[in-house]
mmCIF file as gemmi writes it, N, C-alpha and C atoms, coordinates in Angstrom:
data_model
loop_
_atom_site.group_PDB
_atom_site.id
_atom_site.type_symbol
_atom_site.label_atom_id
_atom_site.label_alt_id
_atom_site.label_comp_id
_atom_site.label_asym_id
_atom_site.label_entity_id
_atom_site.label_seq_id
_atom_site.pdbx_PDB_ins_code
_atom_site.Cartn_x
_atom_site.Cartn_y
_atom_site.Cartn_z
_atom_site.occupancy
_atom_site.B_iso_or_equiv
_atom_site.pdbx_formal_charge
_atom_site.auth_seq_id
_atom_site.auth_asym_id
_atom_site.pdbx_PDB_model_num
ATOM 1 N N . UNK Axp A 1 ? -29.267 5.71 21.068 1 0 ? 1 A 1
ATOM 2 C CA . UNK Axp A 1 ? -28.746 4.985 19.927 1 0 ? 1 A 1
ATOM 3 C C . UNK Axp A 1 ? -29.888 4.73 18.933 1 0 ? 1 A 1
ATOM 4 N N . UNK Axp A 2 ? -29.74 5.115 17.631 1 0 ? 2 A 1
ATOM 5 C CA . UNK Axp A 2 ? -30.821 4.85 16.752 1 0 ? 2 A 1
ATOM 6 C C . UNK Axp A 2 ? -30.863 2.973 16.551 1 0 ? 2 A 1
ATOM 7 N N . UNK Axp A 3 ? -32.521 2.963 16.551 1 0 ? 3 A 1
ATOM 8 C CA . UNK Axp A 3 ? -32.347 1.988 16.239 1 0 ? 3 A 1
ATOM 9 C C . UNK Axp A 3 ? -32.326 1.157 14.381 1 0 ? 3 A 1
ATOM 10 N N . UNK Axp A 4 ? -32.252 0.36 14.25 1 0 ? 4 A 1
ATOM 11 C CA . UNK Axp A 4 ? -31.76 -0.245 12.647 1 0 ? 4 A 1
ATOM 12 C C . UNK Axp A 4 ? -32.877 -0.979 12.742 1 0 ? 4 A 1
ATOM 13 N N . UNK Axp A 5 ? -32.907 -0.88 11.43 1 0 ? 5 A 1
ATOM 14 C CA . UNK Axp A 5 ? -34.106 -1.468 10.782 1 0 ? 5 A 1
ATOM 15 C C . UNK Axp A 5 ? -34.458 -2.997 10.332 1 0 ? 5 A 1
ATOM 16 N N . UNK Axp A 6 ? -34.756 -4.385 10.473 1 0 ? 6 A 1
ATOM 17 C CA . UNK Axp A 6 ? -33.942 -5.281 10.533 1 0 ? 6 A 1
ATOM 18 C C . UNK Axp A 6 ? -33.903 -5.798 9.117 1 0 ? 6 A 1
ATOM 19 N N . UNK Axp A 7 ? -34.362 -4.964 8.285 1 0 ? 7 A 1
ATOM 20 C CA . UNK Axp A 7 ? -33.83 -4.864 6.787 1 0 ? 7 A 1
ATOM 21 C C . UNK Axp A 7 ? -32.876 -4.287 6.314 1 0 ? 7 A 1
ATOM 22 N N . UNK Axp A 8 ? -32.072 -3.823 7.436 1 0 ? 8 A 1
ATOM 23 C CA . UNK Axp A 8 ? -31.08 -2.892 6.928 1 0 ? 8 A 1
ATOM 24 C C . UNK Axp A 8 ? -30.173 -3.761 6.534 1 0 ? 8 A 1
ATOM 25 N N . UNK Axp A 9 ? -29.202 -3.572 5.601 1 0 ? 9 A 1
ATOM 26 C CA . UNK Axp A 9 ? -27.659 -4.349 6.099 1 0 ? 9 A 1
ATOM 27 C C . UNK Axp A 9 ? -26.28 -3.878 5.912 1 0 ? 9 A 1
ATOM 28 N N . UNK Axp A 10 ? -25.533 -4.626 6.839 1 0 ? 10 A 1
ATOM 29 C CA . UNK Axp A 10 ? -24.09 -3.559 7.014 1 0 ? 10 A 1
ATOM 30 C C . UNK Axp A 10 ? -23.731 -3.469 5.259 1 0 ? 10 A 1
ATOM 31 N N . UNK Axp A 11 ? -23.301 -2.404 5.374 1 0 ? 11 A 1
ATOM 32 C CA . UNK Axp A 11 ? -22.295 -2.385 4.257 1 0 ? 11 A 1
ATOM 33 C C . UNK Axp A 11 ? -21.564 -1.323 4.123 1 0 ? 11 A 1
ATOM 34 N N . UNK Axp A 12 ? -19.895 -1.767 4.121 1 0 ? 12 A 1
ATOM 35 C CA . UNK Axp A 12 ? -18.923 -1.305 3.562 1 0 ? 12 A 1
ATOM 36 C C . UNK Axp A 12 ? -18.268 -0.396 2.439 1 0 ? 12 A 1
ATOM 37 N N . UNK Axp A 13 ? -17.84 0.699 2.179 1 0 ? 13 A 1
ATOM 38 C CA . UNK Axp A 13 ? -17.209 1.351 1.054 1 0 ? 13 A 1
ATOM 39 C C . UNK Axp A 13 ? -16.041 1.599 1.046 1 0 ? 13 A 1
ATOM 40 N N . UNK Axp A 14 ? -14.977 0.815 0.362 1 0 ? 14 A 1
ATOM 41 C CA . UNK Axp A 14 ? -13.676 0.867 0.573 1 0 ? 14 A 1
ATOM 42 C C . UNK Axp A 14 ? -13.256 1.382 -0.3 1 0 ? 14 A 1
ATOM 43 N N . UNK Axp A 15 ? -11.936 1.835 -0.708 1 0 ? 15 A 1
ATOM 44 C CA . UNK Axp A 15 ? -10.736 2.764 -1.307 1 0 ? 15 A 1
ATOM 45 C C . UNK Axp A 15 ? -9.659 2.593 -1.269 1 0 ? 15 A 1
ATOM 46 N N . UNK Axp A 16 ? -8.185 2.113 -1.753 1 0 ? 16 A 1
ATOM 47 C CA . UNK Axp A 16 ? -7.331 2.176 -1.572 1 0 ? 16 A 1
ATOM 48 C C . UNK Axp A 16 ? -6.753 3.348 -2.17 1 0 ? 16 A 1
ATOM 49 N N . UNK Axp A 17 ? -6.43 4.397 -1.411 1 0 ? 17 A 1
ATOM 50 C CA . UNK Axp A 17 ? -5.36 5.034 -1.77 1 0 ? 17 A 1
ATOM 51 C C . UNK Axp A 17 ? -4.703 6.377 -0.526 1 0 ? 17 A 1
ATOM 52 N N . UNK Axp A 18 ? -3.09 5.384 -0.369 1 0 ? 18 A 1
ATOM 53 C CA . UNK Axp A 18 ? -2.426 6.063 0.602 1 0 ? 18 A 1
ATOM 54 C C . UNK Axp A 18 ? -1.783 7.722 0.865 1 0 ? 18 A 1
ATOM 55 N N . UNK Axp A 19 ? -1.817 7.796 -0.921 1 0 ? 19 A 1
ATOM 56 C CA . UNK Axp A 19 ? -1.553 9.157 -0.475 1 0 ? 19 A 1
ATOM 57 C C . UNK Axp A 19 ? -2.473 10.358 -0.461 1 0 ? 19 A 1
ATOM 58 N N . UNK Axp A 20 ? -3.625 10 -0.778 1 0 ? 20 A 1
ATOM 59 C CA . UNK Axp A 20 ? -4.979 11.025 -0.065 1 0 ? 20 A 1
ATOM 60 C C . UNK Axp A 20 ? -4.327 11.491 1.459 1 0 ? 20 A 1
ATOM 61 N N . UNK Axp A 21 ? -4.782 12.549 1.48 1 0 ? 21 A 1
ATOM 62 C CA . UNK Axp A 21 ? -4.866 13.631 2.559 1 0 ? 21 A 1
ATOM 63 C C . UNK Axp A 21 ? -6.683 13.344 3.402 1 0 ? 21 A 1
ATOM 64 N N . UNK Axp A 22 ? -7.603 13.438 2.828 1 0 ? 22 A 1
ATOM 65 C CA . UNK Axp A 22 ? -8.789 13.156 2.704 1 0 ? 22 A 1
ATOM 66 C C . UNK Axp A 22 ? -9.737 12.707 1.486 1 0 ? 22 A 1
ATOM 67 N N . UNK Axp A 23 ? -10.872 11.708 2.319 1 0 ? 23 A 1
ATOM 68 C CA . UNK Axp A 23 ? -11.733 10.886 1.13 1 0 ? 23 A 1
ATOM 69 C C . UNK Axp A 23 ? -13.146 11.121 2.213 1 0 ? 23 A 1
ATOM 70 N N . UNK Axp A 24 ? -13.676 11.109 1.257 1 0 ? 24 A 1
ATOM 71 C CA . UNK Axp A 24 ? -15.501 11.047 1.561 1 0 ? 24 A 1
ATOM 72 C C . UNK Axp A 24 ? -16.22 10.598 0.506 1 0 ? 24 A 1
ATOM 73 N N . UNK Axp A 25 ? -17.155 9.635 0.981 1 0 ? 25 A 1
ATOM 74 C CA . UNK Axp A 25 ? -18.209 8.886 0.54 1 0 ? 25 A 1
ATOM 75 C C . UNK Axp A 25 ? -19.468 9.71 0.436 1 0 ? 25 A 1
ATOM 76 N N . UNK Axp A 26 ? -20.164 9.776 -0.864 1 0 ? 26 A 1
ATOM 77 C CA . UNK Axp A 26 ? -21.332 10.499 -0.955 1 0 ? 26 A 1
ATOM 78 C C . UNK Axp A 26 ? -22.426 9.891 -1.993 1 0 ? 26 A 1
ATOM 79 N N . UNK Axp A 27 ? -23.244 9.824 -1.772 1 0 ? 27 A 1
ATOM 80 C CA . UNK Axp A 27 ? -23.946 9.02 -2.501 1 0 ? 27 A 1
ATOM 81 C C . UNK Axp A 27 ? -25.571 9.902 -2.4 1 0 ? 27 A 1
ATOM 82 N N . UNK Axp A 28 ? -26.806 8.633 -2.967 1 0 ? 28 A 1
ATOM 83 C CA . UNK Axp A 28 ? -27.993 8.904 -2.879 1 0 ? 28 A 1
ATOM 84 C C . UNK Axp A 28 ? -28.228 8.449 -1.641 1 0 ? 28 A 1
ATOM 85 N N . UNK Axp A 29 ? -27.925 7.597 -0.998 1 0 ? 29 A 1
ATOM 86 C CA . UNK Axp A 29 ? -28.41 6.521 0.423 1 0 ? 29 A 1
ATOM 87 C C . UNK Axp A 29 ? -28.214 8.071 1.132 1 0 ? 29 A 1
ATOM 88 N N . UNK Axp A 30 ? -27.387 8.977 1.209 1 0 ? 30 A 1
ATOM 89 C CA . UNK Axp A 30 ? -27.628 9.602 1.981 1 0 ? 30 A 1
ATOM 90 C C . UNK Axp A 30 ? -27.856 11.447 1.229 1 0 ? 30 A 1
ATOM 91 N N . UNK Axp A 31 ? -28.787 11.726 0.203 1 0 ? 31 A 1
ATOM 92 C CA . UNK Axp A 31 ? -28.896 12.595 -0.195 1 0 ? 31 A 1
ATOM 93 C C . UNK Axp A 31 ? -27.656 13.51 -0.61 1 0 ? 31 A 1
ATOM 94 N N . UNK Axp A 32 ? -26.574 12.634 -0.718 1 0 ? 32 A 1
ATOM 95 C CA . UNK Axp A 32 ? -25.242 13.031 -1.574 1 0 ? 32 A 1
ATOM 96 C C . UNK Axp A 32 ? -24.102 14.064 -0.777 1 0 ? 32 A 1
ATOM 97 N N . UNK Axp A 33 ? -24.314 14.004 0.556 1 0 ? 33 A 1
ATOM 98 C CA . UNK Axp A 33 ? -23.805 14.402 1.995 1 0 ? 33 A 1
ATOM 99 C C . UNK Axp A 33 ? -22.398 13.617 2.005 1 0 ? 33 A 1
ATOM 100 N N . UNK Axp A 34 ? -21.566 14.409 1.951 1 0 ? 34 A 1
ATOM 101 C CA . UNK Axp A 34 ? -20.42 13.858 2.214 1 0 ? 34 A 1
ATOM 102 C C . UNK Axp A 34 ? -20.094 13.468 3.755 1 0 ? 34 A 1
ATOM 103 N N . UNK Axp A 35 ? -19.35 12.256 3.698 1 0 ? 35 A 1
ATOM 104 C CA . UNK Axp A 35 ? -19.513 11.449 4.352 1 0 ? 35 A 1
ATOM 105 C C . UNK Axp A 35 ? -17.949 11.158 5.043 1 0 ? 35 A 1
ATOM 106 N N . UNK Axp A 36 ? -17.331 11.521 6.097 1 0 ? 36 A 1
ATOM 107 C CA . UNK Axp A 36 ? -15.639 11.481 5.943 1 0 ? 36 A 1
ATOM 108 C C . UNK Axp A 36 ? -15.446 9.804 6.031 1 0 ? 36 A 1
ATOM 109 N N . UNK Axp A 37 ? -14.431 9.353 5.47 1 0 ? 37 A 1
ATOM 110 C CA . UNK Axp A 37 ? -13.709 7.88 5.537 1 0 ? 37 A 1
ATOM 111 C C . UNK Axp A 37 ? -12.724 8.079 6.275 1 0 ? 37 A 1
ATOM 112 N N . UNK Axp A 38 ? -12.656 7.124 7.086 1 0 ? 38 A 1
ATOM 113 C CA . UNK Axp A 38 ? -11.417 6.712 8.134 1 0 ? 38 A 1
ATOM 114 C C . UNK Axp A 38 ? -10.529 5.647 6.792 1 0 ? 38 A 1
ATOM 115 N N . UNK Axp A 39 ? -9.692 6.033 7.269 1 0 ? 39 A 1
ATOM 116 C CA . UNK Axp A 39 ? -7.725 5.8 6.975 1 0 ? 39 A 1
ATOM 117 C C . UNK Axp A 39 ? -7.172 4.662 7.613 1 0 ? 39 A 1
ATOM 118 N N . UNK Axp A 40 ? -7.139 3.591 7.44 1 0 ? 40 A 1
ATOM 119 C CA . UNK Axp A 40 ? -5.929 2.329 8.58 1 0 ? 40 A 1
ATOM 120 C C . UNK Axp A 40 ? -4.563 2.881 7.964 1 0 ? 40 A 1
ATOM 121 N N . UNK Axp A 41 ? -3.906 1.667 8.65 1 0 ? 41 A 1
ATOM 122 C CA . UNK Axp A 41 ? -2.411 2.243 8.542 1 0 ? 41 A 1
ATOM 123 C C . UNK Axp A 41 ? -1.795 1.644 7.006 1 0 ? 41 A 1
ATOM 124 N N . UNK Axp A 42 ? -2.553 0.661 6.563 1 0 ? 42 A 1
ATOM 125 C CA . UNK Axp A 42 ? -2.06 0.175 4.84 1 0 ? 42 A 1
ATOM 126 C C . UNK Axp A 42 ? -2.476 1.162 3.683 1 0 ? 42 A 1
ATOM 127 N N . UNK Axp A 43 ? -2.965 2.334 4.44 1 0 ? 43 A 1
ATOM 128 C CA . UNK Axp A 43 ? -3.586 3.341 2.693 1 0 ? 43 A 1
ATOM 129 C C . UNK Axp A 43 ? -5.143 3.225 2.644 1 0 ? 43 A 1
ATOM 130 N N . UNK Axp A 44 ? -5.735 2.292 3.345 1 0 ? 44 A 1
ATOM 131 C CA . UNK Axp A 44 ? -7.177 1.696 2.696 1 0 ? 44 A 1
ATOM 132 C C . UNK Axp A 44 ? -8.147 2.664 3.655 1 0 ? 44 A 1
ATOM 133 N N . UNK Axp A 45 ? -9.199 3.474 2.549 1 0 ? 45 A 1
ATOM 134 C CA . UNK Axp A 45 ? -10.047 4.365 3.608 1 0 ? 45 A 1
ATOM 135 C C . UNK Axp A 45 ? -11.169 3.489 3.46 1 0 ? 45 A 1
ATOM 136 N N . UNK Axp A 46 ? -12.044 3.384 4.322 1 0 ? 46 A 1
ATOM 137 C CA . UNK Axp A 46 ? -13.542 2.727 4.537 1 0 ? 46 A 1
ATOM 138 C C . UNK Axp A 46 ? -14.771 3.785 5.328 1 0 ? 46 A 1
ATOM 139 N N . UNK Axp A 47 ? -16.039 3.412 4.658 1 0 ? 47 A 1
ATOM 140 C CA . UNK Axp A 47 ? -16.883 3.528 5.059 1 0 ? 47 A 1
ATOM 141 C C . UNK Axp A 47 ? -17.804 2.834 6.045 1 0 ? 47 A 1
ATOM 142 N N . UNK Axp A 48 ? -18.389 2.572 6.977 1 0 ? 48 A 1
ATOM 143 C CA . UNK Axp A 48 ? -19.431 1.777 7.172 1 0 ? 48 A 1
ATOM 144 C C . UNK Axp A 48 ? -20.944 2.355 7.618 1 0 ? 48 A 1
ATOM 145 N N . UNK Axp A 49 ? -22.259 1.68 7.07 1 0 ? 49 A 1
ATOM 146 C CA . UNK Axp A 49 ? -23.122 1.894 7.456 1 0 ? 49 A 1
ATOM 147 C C . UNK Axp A 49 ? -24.248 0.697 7.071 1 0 ? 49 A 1
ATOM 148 N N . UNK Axp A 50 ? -24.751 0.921 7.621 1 0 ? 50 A 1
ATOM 149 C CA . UNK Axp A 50 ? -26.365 0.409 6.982 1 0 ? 50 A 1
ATOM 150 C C . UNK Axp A 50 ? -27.921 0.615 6.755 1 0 ? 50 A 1
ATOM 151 N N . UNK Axp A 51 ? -27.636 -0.049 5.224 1 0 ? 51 A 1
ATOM 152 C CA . UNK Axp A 51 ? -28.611 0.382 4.101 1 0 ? 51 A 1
ATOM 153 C C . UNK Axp A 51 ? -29.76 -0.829 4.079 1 0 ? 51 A 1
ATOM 154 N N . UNK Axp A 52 ? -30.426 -0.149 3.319 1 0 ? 52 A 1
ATOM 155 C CA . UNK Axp A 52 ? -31.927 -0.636 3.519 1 0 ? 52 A 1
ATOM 156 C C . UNK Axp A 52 ? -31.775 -1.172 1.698 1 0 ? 52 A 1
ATOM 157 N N . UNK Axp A 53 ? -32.54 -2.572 1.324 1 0 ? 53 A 1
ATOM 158 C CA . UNK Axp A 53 ? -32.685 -3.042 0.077 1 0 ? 53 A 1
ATOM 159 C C . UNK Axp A 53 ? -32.786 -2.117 -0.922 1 0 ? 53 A 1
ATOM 160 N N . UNK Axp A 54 ? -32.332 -1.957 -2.049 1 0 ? 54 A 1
ATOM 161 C CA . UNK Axp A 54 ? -32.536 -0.796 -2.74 1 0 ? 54 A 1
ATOM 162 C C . UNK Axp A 54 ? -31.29 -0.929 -3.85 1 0 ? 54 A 1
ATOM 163 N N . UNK Axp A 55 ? -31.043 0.456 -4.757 1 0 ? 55 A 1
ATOM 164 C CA . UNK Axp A 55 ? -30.254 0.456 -5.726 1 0 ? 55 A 1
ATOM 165 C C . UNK Axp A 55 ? -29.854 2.177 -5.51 1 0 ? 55 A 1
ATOM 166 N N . UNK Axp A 56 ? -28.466 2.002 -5.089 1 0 ? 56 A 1
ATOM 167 C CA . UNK Axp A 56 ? -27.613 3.289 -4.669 1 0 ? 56 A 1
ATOM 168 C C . UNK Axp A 56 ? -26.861 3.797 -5.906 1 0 ? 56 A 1
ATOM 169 N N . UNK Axp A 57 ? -26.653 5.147 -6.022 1 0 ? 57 A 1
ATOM 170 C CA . UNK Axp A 57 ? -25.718 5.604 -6.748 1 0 ? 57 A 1
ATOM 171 C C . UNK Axp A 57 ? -24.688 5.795 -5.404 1 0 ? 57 A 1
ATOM 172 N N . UNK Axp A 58 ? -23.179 6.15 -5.955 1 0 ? 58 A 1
ATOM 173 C CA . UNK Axp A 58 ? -22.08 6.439 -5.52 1 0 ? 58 A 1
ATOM 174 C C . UNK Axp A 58 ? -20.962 7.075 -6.402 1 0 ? 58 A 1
ATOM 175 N N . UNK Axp A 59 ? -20.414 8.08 -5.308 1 0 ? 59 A 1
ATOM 176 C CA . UNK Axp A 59 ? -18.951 8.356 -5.118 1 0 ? 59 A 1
ATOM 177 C C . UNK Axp A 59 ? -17.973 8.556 -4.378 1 0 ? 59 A 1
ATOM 178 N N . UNK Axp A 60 ? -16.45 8.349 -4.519 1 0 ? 60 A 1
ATOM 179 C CA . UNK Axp A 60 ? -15.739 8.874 -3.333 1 0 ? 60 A 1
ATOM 180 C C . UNK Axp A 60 ? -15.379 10.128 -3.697 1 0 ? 60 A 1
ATOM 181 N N . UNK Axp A 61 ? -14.928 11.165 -2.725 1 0 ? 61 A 1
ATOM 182 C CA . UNK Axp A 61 ? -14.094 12.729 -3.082 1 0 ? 61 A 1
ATOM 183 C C . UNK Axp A 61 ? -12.785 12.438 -2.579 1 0 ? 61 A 1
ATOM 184 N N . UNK Axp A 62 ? -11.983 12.213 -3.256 1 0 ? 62 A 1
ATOM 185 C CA . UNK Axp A 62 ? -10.287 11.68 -3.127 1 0 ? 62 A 1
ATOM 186 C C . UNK Axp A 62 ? -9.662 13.569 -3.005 1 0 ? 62 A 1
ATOM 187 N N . UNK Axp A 63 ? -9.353 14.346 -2.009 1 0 ? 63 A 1
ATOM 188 C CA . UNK Axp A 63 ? -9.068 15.473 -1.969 1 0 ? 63 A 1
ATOM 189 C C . UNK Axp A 63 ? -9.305 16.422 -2.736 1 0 ? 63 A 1
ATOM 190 N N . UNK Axp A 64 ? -10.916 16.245 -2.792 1 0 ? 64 A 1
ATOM 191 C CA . UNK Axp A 64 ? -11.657 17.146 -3.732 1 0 ? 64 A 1
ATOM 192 C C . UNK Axp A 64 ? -11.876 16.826 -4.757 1 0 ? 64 A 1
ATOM 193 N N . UNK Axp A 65 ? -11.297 15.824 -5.656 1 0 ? 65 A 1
ATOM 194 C CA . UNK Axp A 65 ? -11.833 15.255 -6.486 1 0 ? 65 A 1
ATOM 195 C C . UNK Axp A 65 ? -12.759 14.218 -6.64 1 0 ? 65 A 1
ATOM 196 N N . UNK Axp A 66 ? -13.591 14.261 -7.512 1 0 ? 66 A 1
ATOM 197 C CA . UNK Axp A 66 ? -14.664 13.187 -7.269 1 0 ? 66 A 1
ATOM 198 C C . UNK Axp A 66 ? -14.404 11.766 -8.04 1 0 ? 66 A 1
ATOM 199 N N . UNK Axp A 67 ? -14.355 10.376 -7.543 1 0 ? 67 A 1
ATOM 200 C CA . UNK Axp A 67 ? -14.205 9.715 -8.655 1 0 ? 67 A 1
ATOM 201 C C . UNK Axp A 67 ? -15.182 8.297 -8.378 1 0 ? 67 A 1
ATOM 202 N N . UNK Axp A 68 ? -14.83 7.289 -9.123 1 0 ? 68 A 1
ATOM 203 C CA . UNK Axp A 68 ? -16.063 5.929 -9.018 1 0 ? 68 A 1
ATOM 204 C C . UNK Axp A 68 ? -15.203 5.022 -8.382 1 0 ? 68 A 1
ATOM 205 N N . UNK Axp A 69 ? -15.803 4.443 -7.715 1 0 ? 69 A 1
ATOM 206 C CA . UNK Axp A 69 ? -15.033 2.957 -7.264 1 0 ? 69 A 1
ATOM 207 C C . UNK Axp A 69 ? -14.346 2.231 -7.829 1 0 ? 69 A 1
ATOM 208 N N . UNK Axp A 70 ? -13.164 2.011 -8.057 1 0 ? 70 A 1
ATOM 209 C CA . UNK Axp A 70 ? -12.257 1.758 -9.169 1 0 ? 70 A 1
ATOM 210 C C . UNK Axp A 70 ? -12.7 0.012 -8.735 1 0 ? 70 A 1
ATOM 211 N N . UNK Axp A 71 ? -13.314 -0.884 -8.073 1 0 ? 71 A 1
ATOM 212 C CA . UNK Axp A 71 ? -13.399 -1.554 -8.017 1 0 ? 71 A 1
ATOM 213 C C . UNK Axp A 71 ? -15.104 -1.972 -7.99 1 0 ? 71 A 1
ATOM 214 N N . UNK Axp A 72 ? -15.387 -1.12 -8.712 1 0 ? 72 A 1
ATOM 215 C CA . UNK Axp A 72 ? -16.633 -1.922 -9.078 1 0 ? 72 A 1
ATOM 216 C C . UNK Axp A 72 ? -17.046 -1.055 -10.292 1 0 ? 72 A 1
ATOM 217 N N . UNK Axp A 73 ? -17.385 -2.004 -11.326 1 0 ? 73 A 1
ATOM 218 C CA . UNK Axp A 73 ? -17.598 -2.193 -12.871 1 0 ? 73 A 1
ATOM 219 C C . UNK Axp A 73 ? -19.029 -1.356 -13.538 1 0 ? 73 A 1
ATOM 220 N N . UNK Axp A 74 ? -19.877 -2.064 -12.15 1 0 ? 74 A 1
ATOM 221 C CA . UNK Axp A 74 ? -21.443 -1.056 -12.152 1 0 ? 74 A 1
ATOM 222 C C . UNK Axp A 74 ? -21.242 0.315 -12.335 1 0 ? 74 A 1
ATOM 223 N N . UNK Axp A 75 ? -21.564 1.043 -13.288 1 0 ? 75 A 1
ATOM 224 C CA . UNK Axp A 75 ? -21.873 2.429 -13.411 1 0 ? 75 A 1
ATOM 225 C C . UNK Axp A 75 ? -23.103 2.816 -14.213 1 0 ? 75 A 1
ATOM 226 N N . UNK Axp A 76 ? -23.096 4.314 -13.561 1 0 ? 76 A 1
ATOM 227 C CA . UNK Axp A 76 ? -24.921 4.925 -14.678 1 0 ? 76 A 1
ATOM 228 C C . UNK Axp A 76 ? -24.559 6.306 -14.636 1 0 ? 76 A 1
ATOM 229 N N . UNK Axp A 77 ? -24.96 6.585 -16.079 1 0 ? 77 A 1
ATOM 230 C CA . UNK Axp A 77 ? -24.993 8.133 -16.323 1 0 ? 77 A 1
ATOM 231 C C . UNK Axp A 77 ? -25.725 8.667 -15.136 1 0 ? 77 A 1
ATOM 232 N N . UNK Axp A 78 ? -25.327 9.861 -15.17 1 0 ? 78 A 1
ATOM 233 C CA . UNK Axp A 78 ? -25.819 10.554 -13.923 1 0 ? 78 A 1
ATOM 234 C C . UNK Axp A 78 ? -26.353 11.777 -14.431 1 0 ? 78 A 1
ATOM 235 N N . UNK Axp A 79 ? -26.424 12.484 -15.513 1 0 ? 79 A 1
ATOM 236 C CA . UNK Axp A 79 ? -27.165 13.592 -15.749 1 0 ? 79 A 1
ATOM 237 C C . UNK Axp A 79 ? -26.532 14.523 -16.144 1 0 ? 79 A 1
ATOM 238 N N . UNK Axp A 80 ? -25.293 14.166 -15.385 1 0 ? 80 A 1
ATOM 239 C CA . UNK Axp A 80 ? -24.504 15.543 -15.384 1 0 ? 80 A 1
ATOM 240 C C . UNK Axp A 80 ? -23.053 15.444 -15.64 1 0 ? 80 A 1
ATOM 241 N N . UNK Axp A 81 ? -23.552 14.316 -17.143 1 0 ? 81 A 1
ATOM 242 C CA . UNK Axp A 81 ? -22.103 14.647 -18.366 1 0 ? 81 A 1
ATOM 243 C C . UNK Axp A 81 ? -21.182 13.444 -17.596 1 0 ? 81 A 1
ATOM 244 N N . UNK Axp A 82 ? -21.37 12.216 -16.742 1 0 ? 82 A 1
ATOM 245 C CA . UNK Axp A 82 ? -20.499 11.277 -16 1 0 ? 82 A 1
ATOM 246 C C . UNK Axp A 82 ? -21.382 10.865 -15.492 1 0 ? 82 A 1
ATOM 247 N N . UNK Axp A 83 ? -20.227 9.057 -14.776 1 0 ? 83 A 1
ATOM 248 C CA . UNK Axp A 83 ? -21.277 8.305 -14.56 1 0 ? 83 A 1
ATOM 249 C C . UNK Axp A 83 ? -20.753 7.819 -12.997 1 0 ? 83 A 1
ATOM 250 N N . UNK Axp A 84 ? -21.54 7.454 -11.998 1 0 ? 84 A 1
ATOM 251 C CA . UNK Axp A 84 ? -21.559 7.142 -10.463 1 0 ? 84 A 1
ATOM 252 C C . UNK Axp A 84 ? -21.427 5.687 -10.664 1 0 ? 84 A 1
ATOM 253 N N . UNK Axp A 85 ? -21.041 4.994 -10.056 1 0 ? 85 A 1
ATOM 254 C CA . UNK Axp A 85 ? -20.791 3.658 -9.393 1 0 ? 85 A 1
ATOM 255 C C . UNK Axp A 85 ? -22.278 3.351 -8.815 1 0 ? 85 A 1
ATOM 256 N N . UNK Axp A 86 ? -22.389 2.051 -8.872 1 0 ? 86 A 1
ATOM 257 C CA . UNK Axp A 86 ? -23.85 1.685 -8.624 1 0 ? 86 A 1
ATOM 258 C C . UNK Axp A 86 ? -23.901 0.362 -7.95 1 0 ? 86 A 1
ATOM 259 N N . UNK Axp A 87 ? -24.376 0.365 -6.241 1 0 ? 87 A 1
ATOM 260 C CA . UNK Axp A 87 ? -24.659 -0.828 -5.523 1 0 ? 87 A 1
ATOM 261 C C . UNK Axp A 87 ? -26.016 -1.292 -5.249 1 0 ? 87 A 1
ATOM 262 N N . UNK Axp A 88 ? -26.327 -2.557 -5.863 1 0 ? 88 A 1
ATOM 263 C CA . UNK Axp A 88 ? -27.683 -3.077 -5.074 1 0 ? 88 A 1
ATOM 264 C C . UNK Axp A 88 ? -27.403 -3.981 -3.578 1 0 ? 88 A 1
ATOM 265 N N . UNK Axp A 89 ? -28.258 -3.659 -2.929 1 0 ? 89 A 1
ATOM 266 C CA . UNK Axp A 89 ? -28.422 -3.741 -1.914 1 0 ? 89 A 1
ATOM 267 C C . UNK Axp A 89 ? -29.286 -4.724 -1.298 1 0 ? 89 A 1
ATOM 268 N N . UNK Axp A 90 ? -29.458 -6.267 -1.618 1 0 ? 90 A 1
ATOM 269 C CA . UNK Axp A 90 ? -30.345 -7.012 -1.72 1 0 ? 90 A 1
ATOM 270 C C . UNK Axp A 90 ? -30.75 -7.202 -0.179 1 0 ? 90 A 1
């Protein structure tokens, strides 16, 4: 079992939407590696892991499409003509 860092901290990436087929989380925290999200039974896909203090870009891939966290406001150009969702990580 790897061990965690005790700066790390949990954190969550959630999604609501039930009629996805598949969603993945991809970001910088992990060199932009898609990431699969588990599904409960209300529609809501989640992520979990833990991150180390810092300032993340993000996205989810909603069945191949890429989009921003419709629930969070933070965004930054990204280079490439659109902008990623953006978590600090205190």
């Amino acid at each position: 079992m790897p061990r965690i860092s005790k700066s790390s901290k949990a954190t969550e990436f959630k999604l609501f939407a039930p009629q996805a087929k598949k969603v993945y989380l991809s970001g910088s925290f992990n060199n932009w590696t898609n990431l699969a999200a588990k599904k409960d039974s209300k529609g809501n896909w989640s992520v979990k892991m833990n991150l180390k203090p810092g300032r993340y870009e993000y996205k989810f891939i909603v069945d191949g499409s890429w989009i921003n966290d419709p629930k969070n406001s933070q965004l930054i150009w990204n280079g490439m003509g659109s902008q990623n969702s953006l978590i600090d990580i205190k």
